[in-house]
BASESE-91362 format. One line per 10 residues: number of its first residue (from 1); their letters; for each residue x, y, z of C-alpha. Coordinates in steps of 0.25 Angstrom, whole numbers, plus 5000, padded with zeros to 4 digits. Example, Ala and Ser with C-alpha at 12.3 -4.5 7.8 and 13.67 -1.06 7.14 Angstrom:
1 = as = 5049,4982,5031; 5055,4996,5029
END
This chain:
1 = xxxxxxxxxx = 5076,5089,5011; 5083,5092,4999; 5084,5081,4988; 5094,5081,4976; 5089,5078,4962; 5080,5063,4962; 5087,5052,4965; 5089,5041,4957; 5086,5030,4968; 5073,5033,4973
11 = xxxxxxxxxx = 5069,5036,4989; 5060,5037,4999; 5061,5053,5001; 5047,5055,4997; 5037,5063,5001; 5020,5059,5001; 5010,5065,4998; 4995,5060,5000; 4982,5061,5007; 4978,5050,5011
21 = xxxxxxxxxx = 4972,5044,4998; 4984,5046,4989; 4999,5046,4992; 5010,5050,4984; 5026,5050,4986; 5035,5061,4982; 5050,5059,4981; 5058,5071,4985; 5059,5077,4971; 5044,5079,4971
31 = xxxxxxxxxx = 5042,5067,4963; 5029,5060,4964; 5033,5045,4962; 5023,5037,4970; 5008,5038,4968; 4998,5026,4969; 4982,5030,4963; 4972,5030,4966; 4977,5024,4980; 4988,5024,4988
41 = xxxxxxxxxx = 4987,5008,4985; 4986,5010,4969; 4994,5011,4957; 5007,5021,4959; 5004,5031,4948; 5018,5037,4950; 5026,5025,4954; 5041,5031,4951; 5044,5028,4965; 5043,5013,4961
51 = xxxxxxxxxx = 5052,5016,4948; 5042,5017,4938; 5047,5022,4924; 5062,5018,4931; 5066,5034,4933; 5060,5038,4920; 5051,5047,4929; 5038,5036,4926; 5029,5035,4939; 5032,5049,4945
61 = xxxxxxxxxx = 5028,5066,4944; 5038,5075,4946; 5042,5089,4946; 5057,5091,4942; 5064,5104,4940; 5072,5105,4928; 5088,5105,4934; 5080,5101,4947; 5091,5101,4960; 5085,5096,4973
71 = xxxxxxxxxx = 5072,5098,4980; 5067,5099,4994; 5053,5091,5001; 5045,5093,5012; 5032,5092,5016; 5022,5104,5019; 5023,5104,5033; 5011,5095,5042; 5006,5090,5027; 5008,5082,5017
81 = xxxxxxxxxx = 5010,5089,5004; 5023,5088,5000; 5034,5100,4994; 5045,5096,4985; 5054,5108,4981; 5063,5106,4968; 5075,5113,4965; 5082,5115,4953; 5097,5119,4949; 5095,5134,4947
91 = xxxxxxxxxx = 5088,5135,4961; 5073,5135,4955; 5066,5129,4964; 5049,5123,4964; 5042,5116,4974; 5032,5104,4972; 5020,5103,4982; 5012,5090,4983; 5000,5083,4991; 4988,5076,4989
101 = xxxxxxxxxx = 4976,5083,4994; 4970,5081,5005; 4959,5091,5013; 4946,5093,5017; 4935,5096,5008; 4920,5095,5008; 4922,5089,5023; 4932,5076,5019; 4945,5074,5017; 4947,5078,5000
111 = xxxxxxxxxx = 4961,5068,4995; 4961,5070,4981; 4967,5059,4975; 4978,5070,4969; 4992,5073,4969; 4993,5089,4968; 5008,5094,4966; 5011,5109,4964; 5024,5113,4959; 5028,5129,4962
121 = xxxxxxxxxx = 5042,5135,4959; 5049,5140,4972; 5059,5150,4964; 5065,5151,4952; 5059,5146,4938; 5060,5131,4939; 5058,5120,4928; 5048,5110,4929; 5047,5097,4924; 5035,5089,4928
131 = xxxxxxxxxx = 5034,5075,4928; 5022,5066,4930; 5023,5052,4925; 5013,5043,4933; 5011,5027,4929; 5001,5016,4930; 5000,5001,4934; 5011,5002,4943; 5020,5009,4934; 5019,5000,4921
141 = xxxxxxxxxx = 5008,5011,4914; 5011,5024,4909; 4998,5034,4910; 4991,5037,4899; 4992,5054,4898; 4982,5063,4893; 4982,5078,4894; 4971,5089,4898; 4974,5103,4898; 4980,5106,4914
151 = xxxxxxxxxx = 4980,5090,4915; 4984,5076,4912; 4978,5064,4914; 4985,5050,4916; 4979,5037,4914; 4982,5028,4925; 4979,5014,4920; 4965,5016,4927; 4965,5029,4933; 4969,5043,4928
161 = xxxxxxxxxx = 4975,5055,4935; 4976,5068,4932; 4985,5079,4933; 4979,5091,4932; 4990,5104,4932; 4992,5119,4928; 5007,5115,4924; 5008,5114,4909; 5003,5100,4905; 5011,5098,4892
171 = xxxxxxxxxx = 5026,5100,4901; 5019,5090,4912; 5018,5080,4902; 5030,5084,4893; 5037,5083,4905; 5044,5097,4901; 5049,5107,4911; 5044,5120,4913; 5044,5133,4922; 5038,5132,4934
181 = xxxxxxxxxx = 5033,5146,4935; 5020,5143,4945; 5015,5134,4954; 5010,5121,4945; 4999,5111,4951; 4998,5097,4948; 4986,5089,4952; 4987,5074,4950; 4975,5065,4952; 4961,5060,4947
191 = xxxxxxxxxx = 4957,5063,4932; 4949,5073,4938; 4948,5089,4934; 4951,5098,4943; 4941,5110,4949; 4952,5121,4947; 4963,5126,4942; 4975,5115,4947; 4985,5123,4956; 4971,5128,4963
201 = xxxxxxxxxx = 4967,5116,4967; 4983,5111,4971; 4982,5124,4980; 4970,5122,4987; 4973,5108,4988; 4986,5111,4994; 4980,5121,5003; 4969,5110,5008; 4979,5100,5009; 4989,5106,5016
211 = xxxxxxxxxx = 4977,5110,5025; 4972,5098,5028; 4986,5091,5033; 4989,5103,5042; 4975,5099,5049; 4978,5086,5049; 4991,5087,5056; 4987,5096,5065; 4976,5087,5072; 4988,5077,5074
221 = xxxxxxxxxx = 4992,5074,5088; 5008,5076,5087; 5018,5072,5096; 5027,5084,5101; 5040,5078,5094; 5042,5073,5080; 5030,5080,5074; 5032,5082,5060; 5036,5070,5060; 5025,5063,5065
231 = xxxxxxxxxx = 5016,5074,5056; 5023,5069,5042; 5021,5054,5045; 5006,5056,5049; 5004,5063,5036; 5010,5052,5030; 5004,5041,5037; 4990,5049,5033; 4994,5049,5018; 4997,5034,5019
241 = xxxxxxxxxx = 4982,5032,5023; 4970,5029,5012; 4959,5037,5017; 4948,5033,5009; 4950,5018,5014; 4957,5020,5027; 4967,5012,5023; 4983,5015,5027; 4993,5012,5017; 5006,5006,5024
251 = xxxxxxxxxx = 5015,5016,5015; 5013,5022,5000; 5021,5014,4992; 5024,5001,4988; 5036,4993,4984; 5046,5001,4992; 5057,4992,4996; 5060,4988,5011; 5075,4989,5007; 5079,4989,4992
261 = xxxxxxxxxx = 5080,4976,4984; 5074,4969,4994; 5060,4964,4989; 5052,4970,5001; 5045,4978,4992; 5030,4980,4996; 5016,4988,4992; 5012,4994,5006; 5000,5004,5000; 4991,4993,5007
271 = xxxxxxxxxx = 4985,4995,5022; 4990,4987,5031; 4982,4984,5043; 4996,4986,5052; 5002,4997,5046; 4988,5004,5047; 4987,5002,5061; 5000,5009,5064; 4998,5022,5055; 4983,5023,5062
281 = xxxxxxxxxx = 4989,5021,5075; 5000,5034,5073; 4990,5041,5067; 4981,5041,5078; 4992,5044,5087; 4992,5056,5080; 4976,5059,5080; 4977,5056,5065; 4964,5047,5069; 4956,5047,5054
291 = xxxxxxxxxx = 4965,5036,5047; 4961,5026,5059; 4948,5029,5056; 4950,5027,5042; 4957,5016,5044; 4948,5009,5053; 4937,5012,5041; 4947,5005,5032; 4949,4994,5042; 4935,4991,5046
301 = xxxxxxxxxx = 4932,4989,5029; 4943,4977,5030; 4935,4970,5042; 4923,4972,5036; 4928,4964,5023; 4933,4954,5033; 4924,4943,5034; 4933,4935,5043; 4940,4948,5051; 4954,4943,5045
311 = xxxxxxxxxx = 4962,4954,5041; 4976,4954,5030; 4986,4964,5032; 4983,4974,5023; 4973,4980,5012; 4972,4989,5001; 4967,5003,5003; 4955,5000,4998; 4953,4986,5008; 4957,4978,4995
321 = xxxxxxxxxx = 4962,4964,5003; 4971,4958,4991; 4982,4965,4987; 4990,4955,4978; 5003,4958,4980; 5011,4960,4965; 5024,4966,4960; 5022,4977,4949; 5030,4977,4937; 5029,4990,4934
331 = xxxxxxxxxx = 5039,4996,4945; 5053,4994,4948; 5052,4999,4961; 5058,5008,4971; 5074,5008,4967; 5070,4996,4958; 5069,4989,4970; 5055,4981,4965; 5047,4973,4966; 5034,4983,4966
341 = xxxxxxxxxx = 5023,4978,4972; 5008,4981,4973; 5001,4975,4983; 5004,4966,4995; 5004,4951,4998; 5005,4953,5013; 4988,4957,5013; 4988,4940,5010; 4997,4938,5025; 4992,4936,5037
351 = xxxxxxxxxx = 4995,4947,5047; 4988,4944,5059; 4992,4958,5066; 4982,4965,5059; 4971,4964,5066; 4978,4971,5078; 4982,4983,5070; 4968,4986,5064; 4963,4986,5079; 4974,4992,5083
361 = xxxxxxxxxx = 4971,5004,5073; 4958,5005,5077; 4957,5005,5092; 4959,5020,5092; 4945,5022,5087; 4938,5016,5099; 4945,5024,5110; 4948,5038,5102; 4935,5048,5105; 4940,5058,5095
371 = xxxxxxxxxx = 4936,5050,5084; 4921,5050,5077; 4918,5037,5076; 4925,5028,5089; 4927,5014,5087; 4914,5006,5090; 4911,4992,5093; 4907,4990,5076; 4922,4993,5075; 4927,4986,5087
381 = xxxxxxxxxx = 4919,4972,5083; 4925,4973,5067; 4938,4974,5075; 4933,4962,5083; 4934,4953,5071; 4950,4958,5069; 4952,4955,5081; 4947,4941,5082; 4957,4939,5071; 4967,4943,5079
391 = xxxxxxxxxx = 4963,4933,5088; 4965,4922,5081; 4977,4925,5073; 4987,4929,5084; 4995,4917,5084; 4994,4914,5068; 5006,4916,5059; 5008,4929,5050; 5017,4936,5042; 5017,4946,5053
401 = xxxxxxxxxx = 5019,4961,5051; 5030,4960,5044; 5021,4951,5032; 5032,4940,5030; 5026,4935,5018; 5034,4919,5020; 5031,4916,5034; 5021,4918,5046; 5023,4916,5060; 5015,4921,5072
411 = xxxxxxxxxx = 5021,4933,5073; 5021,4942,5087; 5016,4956,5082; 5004,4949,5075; 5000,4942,5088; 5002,4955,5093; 4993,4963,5087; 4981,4951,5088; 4984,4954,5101; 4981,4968,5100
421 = xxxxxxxxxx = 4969,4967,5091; 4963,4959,5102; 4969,4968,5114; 4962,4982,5109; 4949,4975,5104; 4949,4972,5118; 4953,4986,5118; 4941,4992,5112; 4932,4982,5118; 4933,4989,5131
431 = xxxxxxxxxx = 4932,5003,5126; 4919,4998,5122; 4913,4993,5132; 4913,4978,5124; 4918,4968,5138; 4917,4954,5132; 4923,4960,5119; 4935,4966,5127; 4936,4954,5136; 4938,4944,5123
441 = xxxxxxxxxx = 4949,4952,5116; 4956,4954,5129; 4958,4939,5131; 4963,4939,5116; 4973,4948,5118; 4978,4943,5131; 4977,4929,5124; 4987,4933,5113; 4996,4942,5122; 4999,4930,5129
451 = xxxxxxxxxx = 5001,4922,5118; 5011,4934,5113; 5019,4934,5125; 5021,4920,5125; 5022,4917,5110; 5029,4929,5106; 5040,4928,5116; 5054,4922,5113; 5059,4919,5126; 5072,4916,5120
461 = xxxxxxxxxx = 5074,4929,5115; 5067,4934,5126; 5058,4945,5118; 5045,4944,5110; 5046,4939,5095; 5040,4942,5080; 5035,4926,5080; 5028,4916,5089; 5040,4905,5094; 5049,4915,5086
471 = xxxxxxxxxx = 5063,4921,5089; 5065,4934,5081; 5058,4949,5083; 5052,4958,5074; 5051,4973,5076; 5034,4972,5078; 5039,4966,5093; 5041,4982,5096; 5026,4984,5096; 5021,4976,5106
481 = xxxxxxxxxx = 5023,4987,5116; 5016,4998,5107; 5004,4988,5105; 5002,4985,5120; 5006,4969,5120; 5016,4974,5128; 5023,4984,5139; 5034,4991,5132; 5042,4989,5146; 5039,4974,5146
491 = xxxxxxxxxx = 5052,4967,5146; 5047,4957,5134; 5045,4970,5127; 5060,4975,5129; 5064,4962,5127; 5059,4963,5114; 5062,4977,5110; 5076,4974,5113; 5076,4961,5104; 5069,4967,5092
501 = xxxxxxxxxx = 5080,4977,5093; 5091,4970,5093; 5087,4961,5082; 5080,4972,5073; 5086,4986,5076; 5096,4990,5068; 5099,5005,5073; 5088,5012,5073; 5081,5003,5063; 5073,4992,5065
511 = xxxxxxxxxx = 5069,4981,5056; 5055,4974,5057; 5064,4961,5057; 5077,4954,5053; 5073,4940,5049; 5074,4938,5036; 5060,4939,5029; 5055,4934,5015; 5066,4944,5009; 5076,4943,5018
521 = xxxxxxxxxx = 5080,4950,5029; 5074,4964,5031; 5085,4975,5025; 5078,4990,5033; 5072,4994,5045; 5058,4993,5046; 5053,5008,5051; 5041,5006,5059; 5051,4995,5068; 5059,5005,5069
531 = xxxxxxxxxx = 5047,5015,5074; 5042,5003,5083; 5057,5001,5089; 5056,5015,5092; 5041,5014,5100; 5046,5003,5109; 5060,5011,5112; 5051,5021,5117; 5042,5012,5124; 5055,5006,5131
541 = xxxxxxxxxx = 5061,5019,5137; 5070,5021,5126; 5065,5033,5121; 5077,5039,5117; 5081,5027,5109; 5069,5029,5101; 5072,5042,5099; 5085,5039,5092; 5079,5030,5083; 5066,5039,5080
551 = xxxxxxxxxx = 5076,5050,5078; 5083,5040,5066; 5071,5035,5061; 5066,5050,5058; 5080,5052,5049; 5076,5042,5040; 5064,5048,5034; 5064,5054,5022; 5064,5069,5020; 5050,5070,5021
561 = xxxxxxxxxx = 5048,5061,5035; 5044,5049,5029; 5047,5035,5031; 5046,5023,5023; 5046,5008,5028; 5058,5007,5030; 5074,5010,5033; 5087,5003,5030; 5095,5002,5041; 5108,5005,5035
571 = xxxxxxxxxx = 5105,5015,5022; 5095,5022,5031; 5087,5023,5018; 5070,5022,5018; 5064,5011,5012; 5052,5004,5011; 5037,5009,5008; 5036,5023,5010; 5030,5031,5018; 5028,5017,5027
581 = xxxxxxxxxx = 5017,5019,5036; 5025,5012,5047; 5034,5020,5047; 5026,5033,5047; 5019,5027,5061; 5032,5026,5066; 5035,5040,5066; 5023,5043,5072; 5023,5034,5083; 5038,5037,5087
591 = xxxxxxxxxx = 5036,5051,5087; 5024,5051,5096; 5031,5042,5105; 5045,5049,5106; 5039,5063,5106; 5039,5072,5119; 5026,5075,5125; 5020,5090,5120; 5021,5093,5135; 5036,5092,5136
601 = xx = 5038,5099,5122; 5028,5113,5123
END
């Protein structure tokens, strides 16, 4: 990819970096302009891609060359540290090389909560101007600066970081350009003195990082087909999670418009109990079996606060249970398309499909021998209590998936997945040898199937619906097949494939749904509906089909196979929370599902 000088509207064509306790984005000029601390929930200490400092370079670190031309990304293959290569008009060239640690050491996993950026001239004697202008309080505080010998400190409202470099320190702070003449190191993190000299400890770093990714992606079960696709969204999906928690973050940013001045602006560093369930669920697929584990550790701590076993949609990362909803002041936003926002007022809904996705995510631990530590009858009756939940709010109004923050109905997929809660308790009763159990969360399930079947069919229309007694469809009908409720090759099931196509497929795109919502009308496609189109193509004998669409979808990533939430039909532009974690599932799923057998390639 090769990127003219940085544009003036901003983009998704960014890269991450990350391991799995801190996140940063990078823009396709080796700009760092997205960086929360000290979690991937907390204040953006660069928050340019919002707009801080409205294009006065506040809220961002970057490398320029002076007469700079284009540059060039990519990713070092099978990992996630990140090269930018810069240009400038006489043909000098440097090349930018970040990550965040992450390796083994002393028997566990070491992530440093650091950024390291080493900068290198490639050829010729290019000028370097270095830029590092982090801010506070979502955007509205400037640090306060002090300066070491080889560091500087910044004072970050109630935490300080420090950047600790062999590069001059008076031309970082000056912001003067200089010849780059030798590798320079840049170490960005605690207020914390370094055990050796700073490019020795960015070398070895780099080394044991780079190390680490290589193994990781190396114990994954890939498909034949589509494999460095599938390995860049597992990386990314695995620097979405919080591994000191468990928690899963539903995409790094906040405040990322669905489409432009539209007011669907909203803060998704918090875990959703959906979104979890399907990034667990790919990455099993894959072998990647530690987040689940994680996660389930993560989950367990929510039903043990519990007293009553009801669950909201989402959490902070560190199991917070209020996150007061509020629109920051400090922040334009991306484009200047506002309102920011921190925190999210869907954790006060009722979203009765829930319970059916933690169960679903943590089913896998009670039939997979590879793991340490199977699921046991502790884990299964904490479950139990999810379950009963489910039980008795199948039929109870929601805002559904798709959080409709004015309205609740009985929505289908909600019923749904209490009807799976209840079907793979029953599940994991038998597999342990529990026969009442089983035989009270069979009767459950069948009890809420056939209330499904019955309740959620519109014989007018003749296909299954998003409401009780309604009359309209909504993509999350596609996944009755993939959940078991029902045979792909039932007639119902066609029927309603058919339906949600012809009402919400537009192209190759699919929106979630078209009626008009508490801001109108939805204006892009949603991605994961798209990815769950494709699933049930496949499912139906329409394999091909699917392809075509796959085929499209994998265009519209950006340079560095990313996705965000999601696309607007016309423009064919990304849009949304970046990288969305839906999204990411998707490209694992579809691949796994359209690729050949290893037989029929070796």
């Amino acid at each position: 990819m090769t990127a003219q000088a940085p544009a003036a509207t901003p983009n998704l064509d960014r890269g991450i970096i990350g391991n799995a306790g801190l996140a940063a984005l990078i823009d396709d000029q080796g700009g760092l302009d997205w960086m929360c601390a000290p979690r991937m929930d907390g204040d953006p200490v660069f928050c340019g891609l919002l707009g801080a400092g409205e294009g006065d370079g506040d809220g961002c670190w970057r490398f320029r060359l002076s007469g700079q031309r284009d540059s060039s990304q990519s990713y070092q293959r099978n990992t996630a540290v990140l090269e930018t290569i810069l240009t400038d008009d006489e043909g000098n060239r440097a090349r930018i090389i970040d990550f965040a640690p992450r390796f083994v050491m002393a028997g566990r996993i070491f992530r440093g909560h650091s950024v390291v950026r080493i900068v290198e001239p490639l050829s010729g004697t290019p000028r370097l101007t270095v830029s590092l202008r982090p801010r506070f309080d979502y955007g509205l505080q400037r640090p306060e600066v002090t300066r070491g010998t080889n560091h500087v400190r910044y004072v970050l409202g109630p935490q300080v970081m420090r950047l600790t470099t062999d590069a001059p320190v008076e031309y970082v702070l000056s912001e003067t350009p200089f010849l780059l003449e030798h590798p320079l190191a840049f170490i960005l993190g605690p207020d914390e003195s370094l055990s050796d000299h700073p490019m020795a400890i960015a070398r070895r770093f780099l080394r044991d990082t780079r190390r680490y990714w290589l193994d990781w992606v190396r114990s994954l079960a890939l498909p034949a087909d589509f494999q460095e696709v599938v390995i860049r969204a597992a990386i990314t999906l695995k620097l979405c999670s919080n591994e000191e928690t468990g928690a899963i973050v539903a995409a790094l940013t906040t405040s990322i418009p669905e489409y432009g001045a539209s007011g669907r602006t909203w803060d998704y560093r918090c875990c959703w109990l959906r979104d979890s369930y399907f990034t667990v669920q790919a990455l099993n697929s894959l072998n990647a079996t530690r987040t689940m584990e994680n996660y389930l550790v993560y989950v367990s701590n929510l039903a043990a606060g519990s007293e009553s076993g009801y669950m909201q949609p989402l959490f902070g990362l560190g199991l917070e249970r209020s996150l007061d909803e509020h629109i920051v002041p400090g922040l334009p936003g991306y484009r200047g398309l506002g309102p920011v926002r921190r925190g999210n007022a869907a954790w006060t809904q009722v979203q009765n499909d829930g319970y059916g996705s933690v169960i679903l995510a943590a089913i896998q631990c009670f039939f997979d021998e590879r793991l340490p530590d199977m699921g046991d009858e502790g884990l299964f009756r904490r479950l139990e209590r999810l379950g009963a939940e489910a039980e008795a709010r199948w039929n109870q109004p929601d805002a559904g998936l798709w959080e409709f923050r004015t309205r609740a109905e009985i929505h289908t997929h909600s019923a749904l997945m209490c009807w799976a809660a209840c079907d793979r308790l029953a599940r994991i009763a038998r597999k342990l040898g529990l026969t009442p159990d089983e035989a009270r969360w069979r009767a459950s399930a069948e009890r809420i199937r056939s209330a499904i079947l019955e309740q959620g069919w519109n014989h007018d229309r003749g296909c299954f619906v998003a409401t009780f007694g309604g009359d309209e469809v909504d993509a999350s009908l596609l996944l009755m097949a993939q959940t078991g409720f029902i045979a792909a090759e039932d007639p119902r099931f066609l029927a309603t494939v058919a339906a949600c196509e012809a009402d919400l497929r537009f192209g190759n795109h699919l929106y979630r749904y078209r009626r008009p919502d508490d801001f109108g009308a939805p204006e892009t496609a949603f991605t994961a509906c798209t990815f769950w189109l494709i699933d049930a193509l496949v499912r139906t004998g329409r394999g091909d089909e699917a392809r075509g669409i796959f085929d499209d979808i994998l265009s519209r990533r950006n340079h560095l196979g990313l996705l965000s939430e999601g696309v607007h039909v016309e423009s064919g532009e990304l849009w949304g929370n970046f990288p969305q974690t839906y999204s990411m599932v998707g490209l694992i799923n579809t691949a796994m599902a359209l690729s050949r057998r290893w037989e029929d390639v070796l």
